[in-house]
C-alpha positions, 0 to 999 in steps of 0.5 A, a space after each residue: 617414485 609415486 608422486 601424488 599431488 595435494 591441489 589447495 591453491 597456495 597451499 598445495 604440495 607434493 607427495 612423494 613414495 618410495 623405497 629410498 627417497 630418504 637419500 633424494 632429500 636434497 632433490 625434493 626440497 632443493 626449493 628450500 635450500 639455504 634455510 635454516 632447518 629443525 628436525 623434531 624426532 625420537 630417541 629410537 627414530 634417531 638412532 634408528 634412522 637419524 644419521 640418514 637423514 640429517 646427512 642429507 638434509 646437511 646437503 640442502 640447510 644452511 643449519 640444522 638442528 635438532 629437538 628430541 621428544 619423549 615417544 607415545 600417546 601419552 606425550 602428544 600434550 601441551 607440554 611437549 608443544 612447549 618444550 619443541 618451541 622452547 627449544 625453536 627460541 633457544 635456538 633463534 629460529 626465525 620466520 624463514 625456518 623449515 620444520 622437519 617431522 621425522 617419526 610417527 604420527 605423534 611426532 607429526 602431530 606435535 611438530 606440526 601444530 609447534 610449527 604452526 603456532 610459533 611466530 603464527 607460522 612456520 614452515 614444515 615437511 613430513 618425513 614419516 616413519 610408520 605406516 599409520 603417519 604415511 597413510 594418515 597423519 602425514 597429509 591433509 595438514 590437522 596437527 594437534 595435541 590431545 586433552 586428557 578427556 578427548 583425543 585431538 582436541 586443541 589442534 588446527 589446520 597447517 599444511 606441509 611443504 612436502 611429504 617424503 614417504 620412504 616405505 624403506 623405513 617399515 623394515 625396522 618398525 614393530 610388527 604391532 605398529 605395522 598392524 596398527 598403521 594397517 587398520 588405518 590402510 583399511 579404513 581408507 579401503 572400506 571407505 573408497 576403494 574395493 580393490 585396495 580392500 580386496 589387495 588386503 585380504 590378499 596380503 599376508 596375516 598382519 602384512 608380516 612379509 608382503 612384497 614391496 610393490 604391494 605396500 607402496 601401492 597400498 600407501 599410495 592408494 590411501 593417500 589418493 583417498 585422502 588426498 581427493 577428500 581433502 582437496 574438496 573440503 580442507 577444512 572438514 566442513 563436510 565431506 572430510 568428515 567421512 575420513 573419520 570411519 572408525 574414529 569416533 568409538 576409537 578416539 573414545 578408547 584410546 581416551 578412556 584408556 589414558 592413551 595407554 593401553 591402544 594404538 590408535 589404530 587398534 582402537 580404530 580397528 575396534 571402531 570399525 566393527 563398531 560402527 559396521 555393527 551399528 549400521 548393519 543394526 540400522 539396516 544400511 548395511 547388510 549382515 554378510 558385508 558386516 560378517 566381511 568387514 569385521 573379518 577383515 578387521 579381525 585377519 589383521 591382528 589382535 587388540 588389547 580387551 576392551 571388556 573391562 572398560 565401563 561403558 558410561 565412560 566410553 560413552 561419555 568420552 564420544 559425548 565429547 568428539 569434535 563430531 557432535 553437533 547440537 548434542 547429538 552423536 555423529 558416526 561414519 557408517 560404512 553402507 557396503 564396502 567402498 560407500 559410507 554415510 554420515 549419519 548425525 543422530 545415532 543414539 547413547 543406547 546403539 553405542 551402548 549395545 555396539 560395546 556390548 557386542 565387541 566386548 563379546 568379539 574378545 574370545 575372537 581375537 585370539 
């Protein structure tokens, strides 16, 4: 087992990796034991995996219980925070209740931002199921809801209790979600740590196959990433706003598209070369590390077109990310592999021109 810790005072916790560690639940919340505990999941995650982990939280809860959500995107809204807690109040669950998140980073999302504003504050654990929630959404504590027009919009910051990452669960995930949650392995890559890059372009195409000891060692190094990032700046006041290398044109994508047509990941692997080409096009970065980078992103897999898309609207849609700042248009831009900048006055024309240049990448893709 990998165990890297999240130090913020009062609000620290333990992440816990590795295969199996779903069956070592009643060790690593034996803190909590005798409370009552809530699973917030999916019908497919349930059936999937559900029997496993309800036996062994039943090893540690007084009560358990149960809320099933509608899977996707589509459904991180406002509504489905309502019908989490409606079902929390149906089921009189108090202030000492311990919210479990059991699925992806949708589910993650919206567990935690229910737990987060029921009764100002209820407990919660991240139990993961995909690769884009163990490497991403599963630390750092941002739990939200999507607007229709902006990607993460209404959310706040609320800390687990644990995150328990069983990579043993990836065996059952699809081959498109595996990819997806790779895009965001990557980003960690290219923002902090070559040799997580280089272990990538070692990995078999779409990591179709790639031994156990290699994906825990890459979650791990993700979540180290994060982890050190968000213990400098919890609240993104600064620093962790480097965390959004590739999110700024990927949110925009998955809004403009009604958070249907792109995982998040894909739309972030589209962010990605976006903003290379943006910083190769401002002279930051030099054209054979952006050739290296959109290569990388390219070896990962295919992603839906995006040149049908009007660019006004895309454009409009970054016009509305949580990194504006007076008007002005913030982007992550990657210097070379392992070193980005912030750079706070890109211009409407360079995202213009960098959709442009990706439209024209689709014949690439395969």
């Amino acid at each position: 087992m990998i165990d890297i810790p999240v130090e913020l005072g009062p609000r620290s916790y333990p992440i816990a990796i590795g295969h199996g560690l779903a069956a070592a639940i009643p060790d690593l919340l034996g803190r909590l034991r005798g409370r009552r505990f809530v699973v917030v999941s999916n019908a497919r995650i349930w059936a999937l995996h559900g029997a496993r982990v309800e036996k062994a939280l039943k090893q540690v809860a007084a009560r358990l219980d149960r809320v099933l959500i509608p899977e996707g995107e589509k459904h991180k809204t406002r509504a489905t925070v309502e019908l989490i807690q409606d079902s929390f109040f149906k089921d009189g669950l108090g202030r000492d209740a311990v919210v479990v998140a059991f699925g992806g980073g949708v589910v993650g999302d919206l567990a935690g931002f229910a737990a987060a504003t029921y009764m100002r504050g209820l407990m919660w654990v991240q139990v993961p199921t995909t690769l884009l929630a163990m490497v991403d959404g599963s630390v750092g504590g941002k739990v939200g809801v999507n607007h229709p027009g902006a990607k993460n919009l209404i959310g706040t910051f609320h800390q687990p209790k644990a995150v328990i990452i069983d990579p043993a669960f990836l065996k059952t995930l699809p081959p498109r979600e595996l990819q997806s949650g790779a895009y965001e392995v990557l980003k960690c890559a290219i923002l902090a740590d070559r040799a997580l890059y280089e272990a990538l372009l070692d990995a078999p195409e779409r990591l179709a196959g790639w031994e156990r000891a290699s994906v825990e060692n890459a979650i791990a190094s993700a979540c180290r990433i994060k982890a050190d990032i968000v213990e400098k700046d919890e609240r993104e006041d600064g620093l962790r706003r480097v965390l959004n290398l590739g999110h700024t044109l990927g949110h925009a994508l998955e809004a403009v598209t009604r958070y249907r047509r792109f995982t998040h990941g894909e739309a972030v692997g589209w962010g990605l070369i976006g903003a290379a080409w943006i910083a190769r096009r401002r002279g930051v970065l030099g054209e054979g590390h952006y050739d290296s980078i959109a290569a990388a992103v390219d070896r990962l897999g295919p992603r839906p077109r995006l040149s049908d898309l009007d660019a006004a609207r895309v454009l409009e849609a970054v016009r509305h990310d949580k990194k504006v700042r007076a008007g002005k248009l913030a982007f992550v831009l990657p210097t070379r592999v392992g070193r980005v900048v912030v750079e706070p006055d890109v211009q409407p024309s360079e995202v213009t021109r960098a959709l442009k240049v990706l439209a024209g990448r689709e014949a690439l893709q395969g």
